[in-house]
C-alpha positions as CSV (number, residue, x, y, z in Angstrom):
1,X,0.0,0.0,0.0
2,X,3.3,2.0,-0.2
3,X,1.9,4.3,-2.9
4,X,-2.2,4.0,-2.8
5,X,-1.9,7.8,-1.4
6,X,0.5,9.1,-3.9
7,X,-1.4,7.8,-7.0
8,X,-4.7,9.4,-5.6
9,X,-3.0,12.5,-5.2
10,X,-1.2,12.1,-8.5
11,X,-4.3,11.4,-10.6
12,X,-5.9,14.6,-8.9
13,X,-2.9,17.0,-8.5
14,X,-2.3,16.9,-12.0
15,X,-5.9,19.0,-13.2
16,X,-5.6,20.8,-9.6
17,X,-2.7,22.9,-10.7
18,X,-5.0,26.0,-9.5
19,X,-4.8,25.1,-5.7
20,X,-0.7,24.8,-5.0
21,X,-0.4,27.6,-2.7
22,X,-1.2,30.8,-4.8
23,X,-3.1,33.6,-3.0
24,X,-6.3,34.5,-3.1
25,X,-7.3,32.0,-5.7
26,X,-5.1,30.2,-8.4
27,X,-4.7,30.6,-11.8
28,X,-6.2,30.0,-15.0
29,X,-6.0,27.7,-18.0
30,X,-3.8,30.1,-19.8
31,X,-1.5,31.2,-16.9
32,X,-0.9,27.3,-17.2
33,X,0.7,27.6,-20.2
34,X,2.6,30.3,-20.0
35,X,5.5,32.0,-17.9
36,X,6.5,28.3,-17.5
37,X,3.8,27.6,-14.9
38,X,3.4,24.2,-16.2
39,X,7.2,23.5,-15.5
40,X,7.6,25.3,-12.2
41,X,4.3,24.7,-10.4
42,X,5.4,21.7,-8.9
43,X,8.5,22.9,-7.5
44,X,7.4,24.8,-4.2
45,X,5.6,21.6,-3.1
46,X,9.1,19.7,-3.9
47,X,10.6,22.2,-1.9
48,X,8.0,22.1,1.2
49,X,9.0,18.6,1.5
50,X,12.7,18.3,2.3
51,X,12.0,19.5,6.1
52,X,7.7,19.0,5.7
53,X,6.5,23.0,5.7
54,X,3.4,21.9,3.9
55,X,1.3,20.1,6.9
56,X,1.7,20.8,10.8
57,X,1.2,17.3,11.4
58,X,3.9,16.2,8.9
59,X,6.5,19.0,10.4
60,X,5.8,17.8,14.1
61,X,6.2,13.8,13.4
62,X,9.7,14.1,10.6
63,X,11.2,17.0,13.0
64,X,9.7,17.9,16.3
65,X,8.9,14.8,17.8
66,X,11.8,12.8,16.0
67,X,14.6,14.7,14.6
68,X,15.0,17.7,16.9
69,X,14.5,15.3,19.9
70,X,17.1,12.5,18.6
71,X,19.3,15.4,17.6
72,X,19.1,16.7,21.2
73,X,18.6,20.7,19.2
74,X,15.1,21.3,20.9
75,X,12.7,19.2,22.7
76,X,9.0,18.2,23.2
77,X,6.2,18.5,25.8
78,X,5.6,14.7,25.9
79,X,5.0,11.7,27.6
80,X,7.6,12.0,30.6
81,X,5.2,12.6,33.7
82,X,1.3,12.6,33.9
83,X,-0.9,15.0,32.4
84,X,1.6,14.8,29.7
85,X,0.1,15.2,26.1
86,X,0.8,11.7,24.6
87,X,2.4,8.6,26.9
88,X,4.7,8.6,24.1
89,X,8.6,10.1,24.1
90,X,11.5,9.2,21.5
91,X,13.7,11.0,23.5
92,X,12.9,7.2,26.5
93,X,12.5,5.5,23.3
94,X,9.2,4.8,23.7
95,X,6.2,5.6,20.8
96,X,2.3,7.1,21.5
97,X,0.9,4.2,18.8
98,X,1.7,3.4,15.3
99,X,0.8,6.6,13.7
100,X,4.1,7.6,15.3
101,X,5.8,4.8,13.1
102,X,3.9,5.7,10.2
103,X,3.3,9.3,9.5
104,X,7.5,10.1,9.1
105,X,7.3,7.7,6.6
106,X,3.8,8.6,4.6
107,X,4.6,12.3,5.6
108,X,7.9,12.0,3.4
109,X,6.7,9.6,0.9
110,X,3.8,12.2,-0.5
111,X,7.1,14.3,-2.3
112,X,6.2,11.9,-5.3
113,X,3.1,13.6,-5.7
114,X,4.6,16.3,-7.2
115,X,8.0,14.8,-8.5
116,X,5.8,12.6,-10.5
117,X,3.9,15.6,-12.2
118,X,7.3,17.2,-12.9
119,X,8.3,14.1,-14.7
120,X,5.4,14.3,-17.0
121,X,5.6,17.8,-17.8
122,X,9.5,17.7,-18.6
123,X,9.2,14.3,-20.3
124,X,12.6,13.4,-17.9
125,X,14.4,15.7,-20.6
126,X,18.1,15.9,-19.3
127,X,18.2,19.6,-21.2
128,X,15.2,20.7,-19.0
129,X,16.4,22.6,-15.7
130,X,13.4,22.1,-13.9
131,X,14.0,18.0,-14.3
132,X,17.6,18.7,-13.0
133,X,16.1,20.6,-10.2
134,X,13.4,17.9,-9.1
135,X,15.9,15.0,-8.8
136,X,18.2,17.1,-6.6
137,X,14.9,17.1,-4.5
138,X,14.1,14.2,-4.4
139,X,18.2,13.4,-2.9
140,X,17.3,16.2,-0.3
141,X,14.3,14.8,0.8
142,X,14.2,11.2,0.3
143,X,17.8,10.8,2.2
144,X,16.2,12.1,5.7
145,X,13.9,9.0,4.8
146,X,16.8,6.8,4.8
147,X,18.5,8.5,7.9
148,X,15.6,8.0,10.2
149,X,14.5,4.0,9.1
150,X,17.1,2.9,6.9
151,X,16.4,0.4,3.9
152,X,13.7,2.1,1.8
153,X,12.2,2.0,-1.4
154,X,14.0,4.3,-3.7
155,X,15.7,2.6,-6.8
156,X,12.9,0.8,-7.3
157,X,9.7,3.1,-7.7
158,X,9.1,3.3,-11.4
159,X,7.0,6.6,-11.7
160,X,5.7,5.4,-15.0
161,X,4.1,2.7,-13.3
162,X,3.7,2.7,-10.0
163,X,3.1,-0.4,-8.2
164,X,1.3,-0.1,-4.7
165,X,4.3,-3.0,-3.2
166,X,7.0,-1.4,-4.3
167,X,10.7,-3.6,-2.9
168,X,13.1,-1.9,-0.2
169,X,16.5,-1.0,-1.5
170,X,19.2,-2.1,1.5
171,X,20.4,1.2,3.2
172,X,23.8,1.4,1.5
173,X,22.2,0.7,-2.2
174,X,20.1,3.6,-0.8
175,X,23.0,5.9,-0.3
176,X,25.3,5.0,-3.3
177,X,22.3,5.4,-5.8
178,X,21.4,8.7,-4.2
179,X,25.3,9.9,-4.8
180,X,25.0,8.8,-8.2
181,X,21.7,10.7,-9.2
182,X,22.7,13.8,-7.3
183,X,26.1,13.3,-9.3
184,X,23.9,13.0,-12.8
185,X,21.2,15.8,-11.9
186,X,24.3,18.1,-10.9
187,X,26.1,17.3,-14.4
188,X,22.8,17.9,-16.0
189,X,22.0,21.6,-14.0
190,X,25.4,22.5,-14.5
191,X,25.1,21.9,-18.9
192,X,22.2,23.6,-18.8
193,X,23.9,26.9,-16.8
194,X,26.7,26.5,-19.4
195,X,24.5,26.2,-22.3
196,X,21.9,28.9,-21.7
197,X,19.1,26.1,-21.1
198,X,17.5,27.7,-17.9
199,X,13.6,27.5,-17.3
200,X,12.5,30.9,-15.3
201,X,11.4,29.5,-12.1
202,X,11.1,33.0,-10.3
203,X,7.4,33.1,-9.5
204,X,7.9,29.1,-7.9
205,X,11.3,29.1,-6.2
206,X,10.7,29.4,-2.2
207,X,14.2,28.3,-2.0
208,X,16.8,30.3,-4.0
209,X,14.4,32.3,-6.6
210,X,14.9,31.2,-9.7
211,X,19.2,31.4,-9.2
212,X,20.5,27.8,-10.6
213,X,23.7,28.9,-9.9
214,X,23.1,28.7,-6.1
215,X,21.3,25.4,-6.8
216,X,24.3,24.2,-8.5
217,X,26.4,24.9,-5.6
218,X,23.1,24.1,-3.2
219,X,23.5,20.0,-5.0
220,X,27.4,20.1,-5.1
221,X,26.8,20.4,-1.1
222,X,24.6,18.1,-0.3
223,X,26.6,15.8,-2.1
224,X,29.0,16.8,0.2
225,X,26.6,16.0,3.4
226,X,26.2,12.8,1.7
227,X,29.9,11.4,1.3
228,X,30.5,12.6,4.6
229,X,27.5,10.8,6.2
230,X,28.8,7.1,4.5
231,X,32.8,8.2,5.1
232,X,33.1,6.0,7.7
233,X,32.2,2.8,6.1
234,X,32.8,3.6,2.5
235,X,35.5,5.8,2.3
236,X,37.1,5.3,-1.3
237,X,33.8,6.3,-2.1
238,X,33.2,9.1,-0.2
239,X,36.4,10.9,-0.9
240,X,35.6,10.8,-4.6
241,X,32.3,12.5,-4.3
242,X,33.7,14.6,-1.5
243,X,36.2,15.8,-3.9
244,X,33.6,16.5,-6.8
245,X,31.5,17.7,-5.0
246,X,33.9,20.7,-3.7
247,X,35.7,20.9,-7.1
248,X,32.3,21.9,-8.5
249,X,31.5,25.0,-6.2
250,X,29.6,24.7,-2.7
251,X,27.8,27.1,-0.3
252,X,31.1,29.1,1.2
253,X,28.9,32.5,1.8
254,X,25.5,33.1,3.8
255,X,24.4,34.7,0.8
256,X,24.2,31.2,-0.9
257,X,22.7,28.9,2.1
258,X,19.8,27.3,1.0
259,X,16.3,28.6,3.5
260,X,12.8,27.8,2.6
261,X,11.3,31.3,2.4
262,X,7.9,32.0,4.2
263,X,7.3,34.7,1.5
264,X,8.7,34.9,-1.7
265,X,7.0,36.8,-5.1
266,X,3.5,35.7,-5.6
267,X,3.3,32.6,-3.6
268,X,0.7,32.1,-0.6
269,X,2.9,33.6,3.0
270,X,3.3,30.1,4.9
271,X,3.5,29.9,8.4
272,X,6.7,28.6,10.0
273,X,5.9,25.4,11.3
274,X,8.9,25.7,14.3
275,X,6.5,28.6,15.4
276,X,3.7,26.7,15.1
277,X,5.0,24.0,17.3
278,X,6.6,26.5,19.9
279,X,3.5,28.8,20.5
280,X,0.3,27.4,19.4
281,X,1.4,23.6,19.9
282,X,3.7,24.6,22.9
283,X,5.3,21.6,22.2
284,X,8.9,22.3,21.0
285,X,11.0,23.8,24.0
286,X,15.3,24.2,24.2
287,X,17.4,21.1,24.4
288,X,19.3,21.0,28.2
289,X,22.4,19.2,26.3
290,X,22.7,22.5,23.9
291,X,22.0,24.4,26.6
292,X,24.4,23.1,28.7
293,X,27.2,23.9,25.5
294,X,25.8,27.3,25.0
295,X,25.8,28.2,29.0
296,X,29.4,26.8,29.2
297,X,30.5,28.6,26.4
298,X,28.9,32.2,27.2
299,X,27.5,31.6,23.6
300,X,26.4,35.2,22.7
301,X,23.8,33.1,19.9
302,X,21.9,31.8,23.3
303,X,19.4,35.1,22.6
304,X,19.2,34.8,18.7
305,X,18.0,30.9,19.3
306,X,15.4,30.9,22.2
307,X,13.5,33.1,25.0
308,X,15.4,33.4,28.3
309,X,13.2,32.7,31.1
310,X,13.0,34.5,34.6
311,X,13.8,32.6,37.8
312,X,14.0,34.7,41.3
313,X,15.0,37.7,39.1
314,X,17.8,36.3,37.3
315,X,17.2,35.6,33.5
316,X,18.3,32.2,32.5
317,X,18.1,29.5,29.1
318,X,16.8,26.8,31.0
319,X,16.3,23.7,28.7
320,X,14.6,20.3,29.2
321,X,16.7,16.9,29.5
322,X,15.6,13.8,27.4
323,X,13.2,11.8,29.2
324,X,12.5,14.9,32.0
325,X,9.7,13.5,34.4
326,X,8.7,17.7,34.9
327,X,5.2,18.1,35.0
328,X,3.2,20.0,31.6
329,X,2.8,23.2,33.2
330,X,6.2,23.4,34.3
331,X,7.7,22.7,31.0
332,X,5.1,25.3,29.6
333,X,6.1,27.6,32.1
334,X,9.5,27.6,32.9
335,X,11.7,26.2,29.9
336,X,12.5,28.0,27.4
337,X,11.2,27.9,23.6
338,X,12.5,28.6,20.3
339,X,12.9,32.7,19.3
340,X,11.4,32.1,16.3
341,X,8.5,34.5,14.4
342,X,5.8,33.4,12.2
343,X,7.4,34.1,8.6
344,X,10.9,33.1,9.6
345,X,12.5,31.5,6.6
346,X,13.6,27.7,7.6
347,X,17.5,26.7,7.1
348,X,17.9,23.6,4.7
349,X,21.5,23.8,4.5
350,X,23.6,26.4,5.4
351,X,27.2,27.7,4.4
352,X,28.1,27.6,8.6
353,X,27.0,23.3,7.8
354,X,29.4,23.2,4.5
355,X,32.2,25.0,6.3
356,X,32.0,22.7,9.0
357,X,31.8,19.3,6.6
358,X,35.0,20.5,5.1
359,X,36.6,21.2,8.1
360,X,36.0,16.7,9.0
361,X,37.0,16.3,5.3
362,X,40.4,18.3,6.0
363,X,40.8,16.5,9.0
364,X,39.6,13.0,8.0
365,X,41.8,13.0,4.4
366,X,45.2,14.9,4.8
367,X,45.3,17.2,1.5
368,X,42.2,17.0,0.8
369,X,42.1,20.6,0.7
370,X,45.0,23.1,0.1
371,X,43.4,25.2,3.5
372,X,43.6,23.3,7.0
373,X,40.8,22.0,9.7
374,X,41.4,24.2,11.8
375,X,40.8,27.2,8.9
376,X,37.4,25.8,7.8
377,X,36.8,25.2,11.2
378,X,36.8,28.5,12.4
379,X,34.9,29.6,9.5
380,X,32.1,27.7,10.4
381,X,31.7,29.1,14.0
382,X,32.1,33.1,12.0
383,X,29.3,31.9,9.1
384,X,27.1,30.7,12.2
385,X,27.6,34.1,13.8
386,X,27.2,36.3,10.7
387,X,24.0,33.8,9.9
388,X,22.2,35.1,13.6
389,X,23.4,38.6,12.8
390,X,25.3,38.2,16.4
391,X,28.6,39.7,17.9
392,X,31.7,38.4,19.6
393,X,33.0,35.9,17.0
394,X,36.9,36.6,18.1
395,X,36.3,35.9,21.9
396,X,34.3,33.1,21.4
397,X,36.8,31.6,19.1
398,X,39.6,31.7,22.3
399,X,37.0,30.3,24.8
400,X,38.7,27.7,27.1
401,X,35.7,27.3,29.3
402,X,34.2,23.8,28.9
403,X,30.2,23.2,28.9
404,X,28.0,24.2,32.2
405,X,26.7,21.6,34.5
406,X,22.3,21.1,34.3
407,X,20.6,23.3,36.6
408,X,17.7,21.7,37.0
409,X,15.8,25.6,38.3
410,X,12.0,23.8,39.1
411,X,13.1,19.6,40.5
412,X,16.3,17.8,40.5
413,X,16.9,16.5,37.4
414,X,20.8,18.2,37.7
415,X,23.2,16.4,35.4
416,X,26.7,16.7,33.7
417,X,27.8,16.1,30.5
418,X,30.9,13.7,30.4
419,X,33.3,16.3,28.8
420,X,35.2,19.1,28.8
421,X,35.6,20.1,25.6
422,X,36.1,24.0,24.7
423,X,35.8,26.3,22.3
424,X,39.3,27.3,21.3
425,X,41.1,24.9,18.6
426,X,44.1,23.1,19.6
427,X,45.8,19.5,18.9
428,X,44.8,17.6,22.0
429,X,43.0,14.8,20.2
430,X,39.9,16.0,20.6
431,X,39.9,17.8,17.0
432,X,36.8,15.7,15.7
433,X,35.1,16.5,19.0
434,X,35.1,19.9,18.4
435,X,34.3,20.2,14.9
436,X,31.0,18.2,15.6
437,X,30.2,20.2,19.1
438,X,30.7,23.1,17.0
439,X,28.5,22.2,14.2
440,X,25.7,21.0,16.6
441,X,25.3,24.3,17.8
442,X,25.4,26.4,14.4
443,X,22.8,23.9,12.7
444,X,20.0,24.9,15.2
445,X,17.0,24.6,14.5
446,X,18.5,20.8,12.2
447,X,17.8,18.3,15.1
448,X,17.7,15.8,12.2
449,X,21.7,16.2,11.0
450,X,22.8,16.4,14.9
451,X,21.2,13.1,15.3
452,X,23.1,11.7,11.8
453,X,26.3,13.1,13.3
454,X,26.1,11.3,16.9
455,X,25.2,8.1,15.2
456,X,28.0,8.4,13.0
457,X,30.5,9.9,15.3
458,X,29.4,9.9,18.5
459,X,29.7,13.4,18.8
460,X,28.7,15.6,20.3
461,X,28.3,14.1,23.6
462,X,25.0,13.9,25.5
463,X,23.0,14.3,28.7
464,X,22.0,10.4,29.6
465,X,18.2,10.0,29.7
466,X,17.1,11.0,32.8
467,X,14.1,8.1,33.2
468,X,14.4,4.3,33.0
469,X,14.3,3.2,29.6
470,X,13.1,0.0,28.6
471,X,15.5,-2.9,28.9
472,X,16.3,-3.5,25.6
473,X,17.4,0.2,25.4
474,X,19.5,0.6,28.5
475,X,22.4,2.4,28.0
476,X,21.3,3.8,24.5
477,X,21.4,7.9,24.6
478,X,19.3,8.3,21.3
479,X,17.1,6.3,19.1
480,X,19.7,4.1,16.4
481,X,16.7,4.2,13.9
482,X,12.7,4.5,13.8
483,X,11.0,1.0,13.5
484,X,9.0,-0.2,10.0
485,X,5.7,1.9,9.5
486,X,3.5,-0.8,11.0
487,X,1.3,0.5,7.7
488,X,3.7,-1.3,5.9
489,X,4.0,-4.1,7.9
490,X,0.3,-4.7,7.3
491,X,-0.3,-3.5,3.5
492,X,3.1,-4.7,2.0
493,X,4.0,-7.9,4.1
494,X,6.2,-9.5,1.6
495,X,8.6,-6.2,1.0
496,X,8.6,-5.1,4.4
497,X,9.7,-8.8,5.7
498,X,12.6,-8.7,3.0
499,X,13.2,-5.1,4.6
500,X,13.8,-6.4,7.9
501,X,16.0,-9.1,6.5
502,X,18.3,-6.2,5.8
503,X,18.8,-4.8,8.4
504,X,22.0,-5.7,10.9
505,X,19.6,-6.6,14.1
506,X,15.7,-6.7,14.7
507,X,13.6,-3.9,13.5
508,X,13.4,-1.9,17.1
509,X,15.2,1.4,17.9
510,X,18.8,-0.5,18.5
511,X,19.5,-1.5,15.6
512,X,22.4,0.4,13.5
513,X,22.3,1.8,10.3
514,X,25.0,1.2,7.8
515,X,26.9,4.1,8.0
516,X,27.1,4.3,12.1
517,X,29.6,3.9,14.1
C-alpha cells in the first residue's frame, strides 16, 4: 500500500494545478501555459518537502517529535510525567501508537506527488532545468527517509508505473544510488547553466528564486553531506564524491545557504511550522544538552535561538533533559522555547554546515584541501555568527571554558555532561570533538543532521536519559533508527519482511544503520 496515497493524489494533482499555494485563488487555464507555470508549479511543493513545511502534522512527526528530539537541538512536551500530552517520548525510546511509526514515513513519501507531475511535464528531458532541479529534491528529501529508518524503497519506484508494493532497497544501495543521481542531476543543471538552457522558475522558487547557480552549488553540497555521512564505512567512495563535490563549487557564503522562504514573489505567506510547534502547539522547548554547550560557552547566539526565562530575578536558558519526568505546566512555564517568528525563513542547509563538513573532510583526508581544519573550522563558527546577525566571533573563538553543568531551576533532574571540551582549537586529540560540538550548535534549529552526526561519530556528547528506559534500550542515549511503519507491515508484508532481513539486528530502535559507528 506503499503508494495508494500518492497515486490518488497524483491522478488529482495533476488538473488541480489551480490550488498549489497561490493567494487569493489560483490561476487560469492560460496562466498554465505560460511564464513556465506548467514547469515550475510543482516545485514549491518539492521544496516544502525536504523538512515538511506543507502540513503541521507532517513538520511535528519528521522533525519535532523525531529529529530535533534525537538530535538533542530542541525538545517536546511529551509523555515523561502525567498529564503529559501523549504517553509517548523518543527521547525514552518509547512511541504514543503506530501513527508515530507511520506518519514520518507517509509524511515523506507524498514528495512523489509532485516529483511525478514534474516528470510528465518535462518528459525526464536531461536539457530541462526544472528535471535537473526535481531529482536534486528528491536526494534532499528522500535521504532524511533513509537516515531515520534505513532500507527504503528508492531505486525501485518506477513513476511510469507505480506499483502499490514497491521492494526496499538495503540502506547502503540507498546511499550509493542517491550519490549517483545527485552526481547526474548536478552534471545535468550545471550543462544547462553553461549552455543557456534555464527554465524561469522566479514566481515558484521558495528556496533560491529562480538562481540555478546557487542550486548548483546548493546540489554540489549536499553531495558533500552525503559522502560525509557514509565516510566511515565507505571511504574510497566518499572521498571521490567529496572531492567533486567541492571541485564543482559549494555554499562558502551566507548569501548562498539554501532557506525555505515563508514569502517569496507571488506565492501564498506560509507559516513557519517551528512557530507553530513552539507557541500554538507549545510543544517544542530548548534542548538541556545544547543548553548546557551554550551556557558553558557564554554563547552570545543563546538570545538569537530561544526566550530566556526569569527565575527569582535572574534571566536564564533553561532547557529540558531527554526523558525529564517535569510536569506540563512546568515545562510550559519555565523552559525555554524557540525565538522564532511566524514568517521566519527555515534553514535547509547552510554555508556555517558546509564550512564545518570541510573542516571533518580536511581533518579526516590529509590534502584534501589546500586550507587546513582548523581554517574551515573556524569559519564555520564566523558563518554561524554572521548567519544570527550576532557579535563576539573573536572571543568566542579563544573560549577555554568547557560546557556548564544542568541546573535543573523547578526539581532535580541536575546532570553533567561527560566532557570538557572547549571552544578554542588546539591538537589535543579531541579535533573531531570539536568540529562536531561546534557544528551541533550552528545547525539549530536541524535536530535531524545532529542526530546523523552522533550516530555516525558519536559526537557531540549527551546528557543520559534521565528516566528508566526499557531494557532493551539501556544504556542507548538516542534512538539508532525508527521502527518499520507498521502501515507497511500490514499492507506490503512480503517487501517489508525482505526489509527487515536487511537490516544488521531486529527492527526496534537499537539496531544500527549502515553508516554508524
Amino acid at each position: 500500500m506503499l503508494f495508494c496515497v500518492i497515486i490518488s493524489l497524483a491522478s488529482a494533482c495533476t488538473g488541480n494545478f489551480s490550488e498549489i499555494n497561490w493567494p487569493n485563488g489560483g490561476l487560469t487555464e492560460e496562466e498554465l501555459n505560460r511564464d513556465n507555470n506548467l514547469n515550475g508549479s510543482m516545485v514549491p511543493a518539492m521544496q516544502m518537502m525536504v523538512v515538511p513545511q506543507d502540513d503541521n502534522g507532517s513538520f511535528q512527526h519528521c522533525e519535532s517529535l523525531l529529529g530535533d528530539v534525537c538530535g538533542r537541538m530542541l525538545m517536546s512536551n511529551a509523555g515523561g510525567s502525567s498529564g503529559q500530552k501523549w504517553t509517548g517520548d523518543f527521547s525514552c525510546f518509547r512511541y504514543d501508537g503506530p501513527q508515530w511509526l507511520n506518519n514520518p514515513f507517509s509524511s515523506t513519501l507524498r514528495f512523489y506527488t509532485s516529483y511525478i507531475s514534474v516528470l510528465k511535464f518535462t518528459k525526464q528531458d536531461p536539457t530541462n532545468s526544472v528535471y535537473a532541479i526535481a531529482r536534486i529534491l528528491r536526494v534532499a528529501t528522500m535521504h532524511r527517509l533513509a537516515d531515520m529508518y534505513g532500507p527504503i524503497p528508492y531505486s525501485k519506484i518506477d513513476p511510469s508505473d507505480l506499483d502499490l508494493y514497491i521492494p526496499y532497497d538495503d540502506d547502503d544501495e540507498v546511499y550509493l544510488t542517491m550519490l549517483n543521481e545527485l552526481s547526474g542531476a548536478i552534471d545535468d543543471l550545471k550543462d544547462c547553466i553553461d549552455n543557456d538552457r534555464m527554465i524561469t522558475i522566479d514566481n515558484f522558487d521558495r528556496i533560491y528564486g529562480g538562481d540555478y547557480t546557487k542550486w548548483l552549488k546548493y546540489a554540489n553540497s549536499l553531495m558533500l553531506r552525503l559522502a560525509v555521512r557514509i565516510s566511515h564505512v565507505a571511504p574510497e567512495q566518499a572521498r571521490e564524491f567529496a572531492e567533486k563535490a567541492v571541485r564543482g563549487g559549494v555554499i562558502e557564503s551566507n548569501a548562498e545557504s539554501a532557506f525555505l522562504h515563508m514569502v517569496i514573489g507571488r506565492m501564498a505567506q506560509l507559516t513557519s511550522k517551528l512557530y507553530v510547534m513552539a507557541y500554538n502547539y507549545i510543544d517544542t522547548f530548548a534542548a538541556a544538552d545544547l543548553l548546557c554547550y551554550m551556557n558553558g560557552y557564554n554563547d552570545p547566539r543563546r538570545a538569537a535561538y530561544f526566550n530566556p526565562v526569569d527565575f527569582d530575578g535572574e534571566s536564564v536558558y533553561f532547557g529540558l533533559r531527554a526523558g525529564s519526568g517535569m510536569i506540563r505546566t512546568n515545562i510550559e512555564s519555565k523552559v525555554s522555547r524557540p525565538n522564532v517568528n511566524t514568517d521566519d525563513d527555515y534553514p535547509l542547509l547552510t554555508a556555517s554546515e558546509v564550512a564545518f563538513l570541510r573542516a571533518e573532510c580536511a581533518y579526516m583526508w590529509p590534502g584534501f584541501e589546500e586550507r587546513s581544519a582548523e581554517d574551515f573550522y573556524k569559519e564555520g563558527i564566523r558563518l554561524s555568527f554572521e548567519q544570527w546577525n550576532v557579535q563576539g566571533v573573536d572571543s568566542y573563538l579563544e573560549c577555554t571554558d568547557g560546557p556548564a553543568a544542568y541546573k535543573d531551576y523547578v526539581g532535580s533532574e541536575n546532570g553533567t555532561l561527560d566532557t570538557d571540551v572547549d571552544v578554542e582549537w588546539k591538537a589535543d586529540g579531541k579535533e573531531l570533538q570539536r568540529i562536531i560540538t561546534q557544528k551541533y550548535i550552528a545547525m539549530y534549529p536541524l535536530g535531524h543532521e545532529t542526530w546523523c552526526d552522533y550516530r555516525r561519530t558519536g559526537f557531540p556528547e549527551f546528557l543520559p536519559v534521565f528516566s528508566k528506559l526499557p531494557s532493551e534500550y539501556s544504556g542507548q542515549v538516542v534512538l539508532s533508527r525508527v521502527i518499520f511503519s507498521k502501515d507497511e507491515e500490514k499492507n506490503n508484508a512480503v517487501n517489508y519482511n525482505a526489509a527487515k532481513t536487511m537490516l544488521s539486528g531486529p527492527d526496534d530502535f537499537a539496531t544500527k544503520l549502515w553508516w554508524a559507528k
